[in-house]
C-alpha positions as CSV (number, residue, x, y, z in Angstrom):
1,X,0.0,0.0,0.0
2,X,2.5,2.2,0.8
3,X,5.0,1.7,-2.7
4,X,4.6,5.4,-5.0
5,X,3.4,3.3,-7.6
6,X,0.2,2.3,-5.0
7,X,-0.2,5.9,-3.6
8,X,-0.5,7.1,-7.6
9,X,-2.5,4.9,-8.7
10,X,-5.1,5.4,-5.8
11,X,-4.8,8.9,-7.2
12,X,-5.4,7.3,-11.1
13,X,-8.4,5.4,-9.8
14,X,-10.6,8.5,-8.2
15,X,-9.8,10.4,-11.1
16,X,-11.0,7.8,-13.4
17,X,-14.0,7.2,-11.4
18,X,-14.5,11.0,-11.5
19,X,-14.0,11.0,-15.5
20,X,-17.2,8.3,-15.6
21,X,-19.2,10.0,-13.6
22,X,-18.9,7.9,-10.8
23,X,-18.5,10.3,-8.2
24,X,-18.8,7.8,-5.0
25,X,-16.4,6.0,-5.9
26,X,-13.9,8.4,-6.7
27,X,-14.2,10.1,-3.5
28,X,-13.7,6.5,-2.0
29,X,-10.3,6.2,-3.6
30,X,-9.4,9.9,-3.1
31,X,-10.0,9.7,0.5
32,X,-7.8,6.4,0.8
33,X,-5.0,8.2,-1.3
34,X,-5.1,11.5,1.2
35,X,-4.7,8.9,4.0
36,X,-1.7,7.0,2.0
37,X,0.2,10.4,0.9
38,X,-0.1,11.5,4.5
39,X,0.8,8.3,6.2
40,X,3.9,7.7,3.8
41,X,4.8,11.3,2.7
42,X,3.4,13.7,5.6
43,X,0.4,16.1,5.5
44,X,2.1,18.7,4.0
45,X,4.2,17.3,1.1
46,X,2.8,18.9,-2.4
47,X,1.7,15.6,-3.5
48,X,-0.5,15.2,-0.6
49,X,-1.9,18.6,-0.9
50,X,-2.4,17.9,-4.7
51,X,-4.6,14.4,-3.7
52,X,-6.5,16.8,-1.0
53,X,-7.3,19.2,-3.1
54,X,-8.8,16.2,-5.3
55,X,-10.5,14.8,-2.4
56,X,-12.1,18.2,-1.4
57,X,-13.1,18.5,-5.3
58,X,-14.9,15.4,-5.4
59,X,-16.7,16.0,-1.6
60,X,-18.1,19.4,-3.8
61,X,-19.6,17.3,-6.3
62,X,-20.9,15.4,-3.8
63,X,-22.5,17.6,-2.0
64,X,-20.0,17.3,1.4
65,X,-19.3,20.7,1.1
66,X,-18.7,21.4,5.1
67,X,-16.0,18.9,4.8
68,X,-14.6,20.2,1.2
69,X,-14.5,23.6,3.0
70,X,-12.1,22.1,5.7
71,X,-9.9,20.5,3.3
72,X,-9.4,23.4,0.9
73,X,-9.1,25.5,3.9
74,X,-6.0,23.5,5.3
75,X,-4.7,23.3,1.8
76,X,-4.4,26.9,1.3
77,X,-3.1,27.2,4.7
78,X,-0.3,25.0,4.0
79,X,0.5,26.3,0.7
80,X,0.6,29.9,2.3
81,X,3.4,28.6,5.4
82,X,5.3,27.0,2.6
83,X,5.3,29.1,-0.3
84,X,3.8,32.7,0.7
85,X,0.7,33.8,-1.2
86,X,1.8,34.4,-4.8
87,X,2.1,30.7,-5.6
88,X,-0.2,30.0,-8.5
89,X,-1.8,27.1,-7.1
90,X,-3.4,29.1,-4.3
91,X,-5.1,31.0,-7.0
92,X,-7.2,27.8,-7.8
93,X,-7.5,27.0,-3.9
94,X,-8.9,30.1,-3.5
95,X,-11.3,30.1,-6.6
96,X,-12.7,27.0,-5.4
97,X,-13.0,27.9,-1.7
98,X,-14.8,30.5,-2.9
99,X,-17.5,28.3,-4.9
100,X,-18.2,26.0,-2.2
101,X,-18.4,28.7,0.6
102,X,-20.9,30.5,-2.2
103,X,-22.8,27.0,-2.5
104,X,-23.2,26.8,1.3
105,X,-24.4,30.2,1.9
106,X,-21.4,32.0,3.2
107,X,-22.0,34.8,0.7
108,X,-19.1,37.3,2.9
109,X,-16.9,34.6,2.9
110,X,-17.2,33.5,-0.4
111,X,-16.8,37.6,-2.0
112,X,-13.6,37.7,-0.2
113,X,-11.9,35.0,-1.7
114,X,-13.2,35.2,-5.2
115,X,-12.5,38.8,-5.0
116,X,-8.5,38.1,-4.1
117,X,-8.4,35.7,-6.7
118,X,-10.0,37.7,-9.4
119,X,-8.0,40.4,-8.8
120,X,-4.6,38.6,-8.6
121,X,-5.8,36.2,-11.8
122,X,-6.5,39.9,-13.6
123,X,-3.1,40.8,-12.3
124,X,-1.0,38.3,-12.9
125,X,-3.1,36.0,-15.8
126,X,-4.7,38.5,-17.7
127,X,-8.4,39.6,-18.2
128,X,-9.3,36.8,-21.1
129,X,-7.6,34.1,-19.3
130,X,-9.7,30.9,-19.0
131,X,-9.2,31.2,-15.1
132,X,-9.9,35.0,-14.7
133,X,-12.9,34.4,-16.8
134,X,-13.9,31.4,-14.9
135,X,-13.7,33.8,-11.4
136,X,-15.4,36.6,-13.3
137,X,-18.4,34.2,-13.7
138,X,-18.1,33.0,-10.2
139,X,-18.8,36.4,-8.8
140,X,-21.5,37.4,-11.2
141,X,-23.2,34.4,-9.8
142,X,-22.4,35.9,-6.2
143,X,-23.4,39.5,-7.4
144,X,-27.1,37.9,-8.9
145,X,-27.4,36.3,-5.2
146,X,-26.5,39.2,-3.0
147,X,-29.3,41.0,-5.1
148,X,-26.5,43.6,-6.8
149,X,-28.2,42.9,-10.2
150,X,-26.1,46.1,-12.2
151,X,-23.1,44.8,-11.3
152,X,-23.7,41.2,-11.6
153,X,-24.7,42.1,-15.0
154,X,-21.3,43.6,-15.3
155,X,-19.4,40.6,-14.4
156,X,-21.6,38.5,-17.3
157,X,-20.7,41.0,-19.7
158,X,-17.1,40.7,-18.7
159,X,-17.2,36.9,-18.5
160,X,-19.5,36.7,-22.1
161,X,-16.7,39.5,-23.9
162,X,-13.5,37.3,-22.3
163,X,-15.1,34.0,-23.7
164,X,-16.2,34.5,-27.1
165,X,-13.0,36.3,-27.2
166,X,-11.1,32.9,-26.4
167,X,-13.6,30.0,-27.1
168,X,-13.9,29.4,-31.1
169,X,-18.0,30.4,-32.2
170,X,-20.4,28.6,-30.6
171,X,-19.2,27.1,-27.8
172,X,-21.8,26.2,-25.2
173,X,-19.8,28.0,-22.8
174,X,-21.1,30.9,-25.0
175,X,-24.3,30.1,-25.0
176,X,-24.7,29.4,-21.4
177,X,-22.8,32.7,-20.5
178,X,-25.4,34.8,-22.3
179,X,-28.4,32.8,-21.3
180,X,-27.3,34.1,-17.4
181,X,-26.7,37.7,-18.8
182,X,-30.5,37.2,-20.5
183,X,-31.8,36.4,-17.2
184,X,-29.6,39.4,-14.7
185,X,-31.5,41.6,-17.8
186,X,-34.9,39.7,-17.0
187,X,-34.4,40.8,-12.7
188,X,-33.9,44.0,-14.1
189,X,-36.6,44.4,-15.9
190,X,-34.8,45.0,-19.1
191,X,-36.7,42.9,-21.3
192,X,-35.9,43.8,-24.9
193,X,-32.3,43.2,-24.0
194,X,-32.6,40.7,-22.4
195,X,-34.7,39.1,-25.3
196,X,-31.8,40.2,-27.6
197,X,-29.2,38.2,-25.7
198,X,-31.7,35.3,-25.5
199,X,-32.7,34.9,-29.0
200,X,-28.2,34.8,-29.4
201,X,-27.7,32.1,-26.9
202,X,-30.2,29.8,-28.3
203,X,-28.5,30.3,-31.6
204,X,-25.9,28.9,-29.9
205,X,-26.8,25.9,-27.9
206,X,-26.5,22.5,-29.1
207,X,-30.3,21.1,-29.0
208,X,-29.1,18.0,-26.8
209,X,-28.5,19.6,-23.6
210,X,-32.4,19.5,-22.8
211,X,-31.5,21.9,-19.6
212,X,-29.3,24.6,-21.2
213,X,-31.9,25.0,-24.5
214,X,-35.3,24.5,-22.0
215,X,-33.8,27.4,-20.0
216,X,-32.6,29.7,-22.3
217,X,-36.1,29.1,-24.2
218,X,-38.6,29.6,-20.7
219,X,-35.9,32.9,-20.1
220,X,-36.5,34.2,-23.3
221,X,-40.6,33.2,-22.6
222,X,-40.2,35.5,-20.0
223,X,-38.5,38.2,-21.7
224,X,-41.7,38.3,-24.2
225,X,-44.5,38.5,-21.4
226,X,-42.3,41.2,-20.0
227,X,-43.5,43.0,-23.1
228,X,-46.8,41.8,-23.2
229,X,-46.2,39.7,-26.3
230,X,-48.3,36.9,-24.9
231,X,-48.7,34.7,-28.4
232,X,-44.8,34.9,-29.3
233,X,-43.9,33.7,-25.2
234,X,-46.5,30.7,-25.3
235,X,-44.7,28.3,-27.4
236,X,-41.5,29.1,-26.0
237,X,-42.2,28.6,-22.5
238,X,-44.2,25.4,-23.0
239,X,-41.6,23.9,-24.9
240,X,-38.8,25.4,-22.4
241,X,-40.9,23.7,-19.5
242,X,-41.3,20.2,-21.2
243,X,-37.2,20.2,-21.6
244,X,-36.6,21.2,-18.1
245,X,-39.2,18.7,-16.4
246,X,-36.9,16.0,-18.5
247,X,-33.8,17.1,-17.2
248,X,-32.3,15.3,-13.7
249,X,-30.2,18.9,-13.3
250,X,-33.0,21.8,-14.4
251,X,-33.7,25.0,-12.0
252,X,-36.1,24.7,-9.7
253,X,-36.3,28.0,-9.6
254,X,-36.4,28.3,-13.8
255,X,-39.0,25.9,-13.6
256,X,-41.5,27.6,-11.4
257,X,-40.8,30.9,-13.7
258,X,-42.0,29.6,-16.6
259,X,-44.9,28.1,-14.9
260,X,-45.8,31.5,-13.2
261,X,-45.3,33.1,-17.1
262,X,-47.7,30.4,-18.2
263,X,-50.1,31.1,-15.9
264,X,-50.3,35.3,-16.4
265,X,-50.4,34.5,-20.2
266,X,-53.1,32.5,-20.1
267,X,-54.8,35.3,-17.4
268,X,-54.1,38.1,-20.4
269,X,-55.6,36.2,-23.2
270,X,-58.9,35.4,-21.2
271,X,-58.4,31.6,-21.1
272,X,-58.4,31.2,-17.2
273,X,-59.1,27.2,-18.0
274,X,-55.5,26.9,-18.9
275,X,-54.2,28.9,-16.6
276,X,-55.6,26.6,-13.8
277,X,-54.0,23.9,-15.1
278,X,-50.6,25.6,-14.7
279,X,-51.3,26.9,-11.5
280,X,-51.9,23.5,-10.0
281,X,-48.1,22.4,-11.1
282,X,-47.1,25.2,-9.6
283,X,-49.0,24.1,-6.1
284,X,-47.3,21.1,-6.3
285,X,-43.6,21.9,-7.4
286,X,-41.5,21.7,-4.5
287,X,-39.7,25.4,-3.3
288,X,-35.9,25.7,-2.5
């Protein structure tokens, strides 16, 4: 067990796993490599760290995120008594502290990190790097949530700019960016933007990702009852809602737009029938 060749291919295996999907199992192996690296190699050697870091990453997909807090907290710690703070790698630490703390509600907590990395990645990486662009989009998210919808929509501008500067056309990156700009424009009540941006990112998205398309098309739904344009928003946000109730990973909250779209539509072209239809799904959806 305790040979390098074991202790990297314990390492192999939960990124495998991870590759397939199989996210149990590669946090299984990733904790058993952390234990192995430590035992053999000591809790602060960098490839110990490194298998830590991949441990805390797979306990975030997981949902363990009290525990991948811990982890990428005594990662950065470690880094910082070894290295000082301009060591590239605490960029990423940071970055993804920041997610997870984000993810668990620790909205302070998560704007300070994501702001020191953003501003050192701008620094030191550039605006259109992959990784500044990737915090960028990280802190729109954190803007939208703290309710700071102007400059959350300046972030997804920044972060929409960066990538289609980078990404070749197309890319659903692309598409997925200005689909989240669409909706900042939607809070804002900026509708005919926002239907602008809309109408680009499902020009964009490949029709086989059910979620992206269904919520790009209830968004854009919305952006059209915004301006009373009842007829032209029906379609869309009965075919955005029959994409998202198929997808395992849809919005709850997207979802329960479009049916609260469906059922004002129906109210403004006098055909309360159908709106009583909608407004019993939207009884029963569940709220987060």
């Amino acid at each position: 067990m305790d040979h390098p060749d074991t202790l990297r291919s314990l390492g192999n295996l939960s990124n495998m796993f991870a590759s397939e999907g199989s996210y149990a199992e590669s946090m299984r192996y990733a904790r058993e490599s952390v234990d192995a690296h430590r035992r053999v190699l000591g809790p602060d050697a960098p490839e110990t760290l490194e298998q830590m870091q991949n441990l805390a990453s797979a306990l975030t997909t997981m949902d363990k995120l009290d525990e991948a807090e811990e982890l990428y907290r005594k990662v950065l710690d470690s880094y910082r008594r070894q290295r000082g703070d301009d060591h590239p790698t605490i960029l990423i630490i940071m970055g993804n502290l920041g997610q997870v703390l984000y993810r668990e509600g620790k909205l302070t907590d998560s704007e300070r990190y994501l702001k020191e990395a953003l501003d050192r990645r701008q620094s030191v990486l550039g605006r259109d790097h992959p990784d500044t662009l990737w915090t960028v989009y990280a802190m729109a998210q954190l803007r939208r949530k703290q309710g700071r919808l102007p400059e959350a929509e300046a972030y997804y501008r920044q972060a929409s700019e960066g990538r289609r500067h980078i990404l070749p056309p197309g890319h659903i990156r692309i598409g997925t960016t200005a689909t989240q700009l669409g909706e900042v424009l939607n809070e804002q009540e900026k509708y005919r933007e926002a239907e602008s941006v809309l109408r680009e990112a499902l020009a964009i998205l490949p029709t086989d990702r059910p979620n992206e398309v269904g919520e790009a098309q209830t968004s854009l739904g919305h952006a059209l009852v915004g301006q009373r344009r009842f007829l032209e928003a029906e379609p869309l946000l009965l075919e955005g809602y029959a994409r998202q109730v198929t997808s395992a990973s849809a919005d709850e909250s997207v979802k329960r737009q479009a049916l609260k779209d469906l059922i004002a539509l129906y109210a403004a072209l006098g055909k309360p029938e159908k709106g009583t239809v909608w407004r019993k799904k939207l009884e029963a959806q569940p709220v987060k």
